[in-house]
MILO-944299 format. One record per residue: residue number from 1; residue in one letter; x, y, z of N, C-alpha, C in turn. Coordinates in steps of 0.05 Angstrom, whole numbers, plus 5000, padded with zeros to 4 digits. Example, Ala and Ser with C-alpha at 12.3 -4.5 7.8 and 13.67 -1.06 7.14 Angstrom:
<atoms>
(1 'a' (5264 4886 5156) (5246 4910 5156) (5264 4934 5156))
(2 's' (5257 4955 5142) (5273 4979 5143) (5258 5001 5157))
</atoms>
This chain:
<atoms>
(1 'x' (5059 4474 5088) (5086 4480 5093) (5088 4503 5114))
(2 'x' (5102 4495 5142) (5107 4512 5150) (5129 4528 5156))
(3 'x' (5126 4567 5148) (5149 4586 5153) (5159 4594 5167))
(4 'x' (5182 4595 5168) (5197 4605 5194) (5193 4630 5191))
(5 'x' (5187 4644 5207) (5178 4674 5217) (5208 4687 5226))
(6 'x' (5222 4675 5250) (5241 4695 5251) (5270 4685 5239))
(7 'x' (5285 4705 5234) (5309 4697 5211) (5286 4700 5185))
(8 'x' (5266 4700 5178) (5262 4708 5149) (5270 4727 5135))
(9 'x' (5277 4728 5117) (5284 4765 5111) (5262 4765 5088))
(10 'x' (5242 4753 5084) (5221 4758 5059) (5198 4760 5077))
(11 'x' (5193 4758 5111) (5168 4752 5126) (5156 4776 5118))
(12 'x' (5120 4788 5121) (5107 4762 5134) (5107 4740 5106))
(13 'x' (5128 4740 5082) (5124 4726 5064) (5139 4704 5060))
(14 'x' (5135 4672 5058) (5154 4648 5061) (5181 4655 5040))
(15 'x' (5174 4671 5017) (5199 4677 5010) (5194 4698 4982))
(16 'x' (5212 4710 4968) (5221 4730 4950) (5199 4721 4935))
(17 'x' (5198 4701 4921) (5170 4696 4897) (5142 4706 4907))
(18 'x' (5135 4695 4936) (5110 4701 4944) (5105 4737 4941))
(19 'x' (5123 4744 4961) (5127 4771 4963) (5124 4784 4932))
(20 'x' (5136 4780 4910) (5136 4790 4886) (5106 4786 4869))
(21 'x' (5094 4760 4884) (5060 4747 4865) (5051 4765 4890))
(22 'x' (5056 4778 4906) (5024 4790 4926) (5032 4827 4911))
(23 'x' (5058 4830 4911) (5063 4859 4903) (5045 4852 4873))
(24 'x' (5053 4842 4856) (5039 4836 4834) (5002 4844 4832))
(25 'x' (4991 4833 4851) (4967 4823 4852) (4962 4857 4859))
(26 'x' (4973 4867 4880) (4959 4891 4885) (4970 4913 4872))
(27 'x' (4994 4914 4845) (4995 4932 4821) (4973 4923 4812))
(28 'x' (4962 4902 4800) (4934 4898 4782) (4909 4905 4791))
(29 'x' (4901 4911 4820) (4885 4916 4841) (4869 4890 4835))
(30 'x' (4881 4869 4839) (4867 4849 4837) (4855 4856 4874))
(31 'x' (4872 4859 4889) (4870 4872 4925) (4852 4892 4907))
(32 'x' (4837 4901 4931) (4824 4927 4940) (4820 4934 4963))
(33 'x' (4819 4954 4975) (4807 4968 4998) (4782 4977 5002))
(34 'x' (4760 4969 5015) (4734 4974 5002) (4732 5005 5014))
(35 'x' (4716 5016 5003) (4705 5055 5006) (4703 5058 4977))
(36 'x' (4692 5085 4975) (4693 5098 4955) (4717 5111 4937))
(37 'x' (4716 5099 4913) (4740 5115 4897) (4741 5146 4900))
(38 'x' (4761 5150 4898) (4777 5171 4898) (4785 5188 4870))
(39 'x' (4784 5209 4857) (4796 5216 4834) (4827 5228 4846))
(40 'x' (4841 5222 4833) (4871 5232 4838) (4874 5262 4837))
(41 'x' (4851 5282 4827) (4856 5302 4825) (4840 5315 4855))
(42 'x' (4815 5293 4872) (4807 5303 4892) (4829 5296 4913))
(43 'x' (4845 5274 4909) (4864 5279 4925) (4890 5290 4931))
(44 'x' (4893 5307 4908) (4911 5325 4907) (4901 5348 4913))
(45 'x' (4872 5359 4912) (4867 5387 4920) (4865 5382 4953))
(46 'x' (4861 5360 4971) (4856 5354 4998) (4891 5357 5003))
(47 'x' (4911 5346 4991) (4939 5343 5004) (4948 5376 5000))
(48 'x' (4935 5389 4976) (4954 5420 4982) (4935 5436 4998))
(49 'x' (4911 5433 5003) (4898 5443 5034) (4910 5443 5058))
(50 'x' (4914 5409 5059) (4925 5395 5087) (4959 5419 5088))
(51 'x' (4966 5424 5069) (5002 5433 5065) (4994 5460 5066))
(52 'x' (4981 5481 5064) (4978 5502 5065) (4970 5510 5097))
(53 'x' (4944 5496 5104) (4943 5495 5138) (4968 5492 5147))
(54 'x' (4984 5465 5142) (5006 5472 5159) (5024 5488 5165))
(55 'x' (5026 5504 5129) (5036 5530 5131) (5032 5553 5147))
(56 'x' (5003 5547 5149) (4990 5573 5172) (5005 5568 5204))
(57 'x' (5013 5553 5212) (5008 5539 5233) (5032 5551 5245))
</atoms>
């Protein structure tokens, strides 16, 4: 089946369902990004670094 791309208002998804099963898939991380995990707490001490430099600035 092919999507019409322009006039879609769900692109790059054929429509609202797709769009809602791909958001789906990557709440479950069924998706990944490959690298190394992250702890949420190393990237909160890197974002108030990054915000304090700017402060300096």
């Amino acid at each position: 089946m092919k999507t019409e791309y322009f006039g879609n208002e769900f692109r790059p998804f054929c429509s609202e369902r797709c769009k809602l099963i791909d958001l789906g898939a990557w709440a479950d991380e069924q998706y990944r990004i490959p690298g190394e995990k992250v702890s949420e707490e190393k990237v909160l001490e890197e974002l108030s670094e990054q915000i304090e430099d700017l402060k300096e600035e």
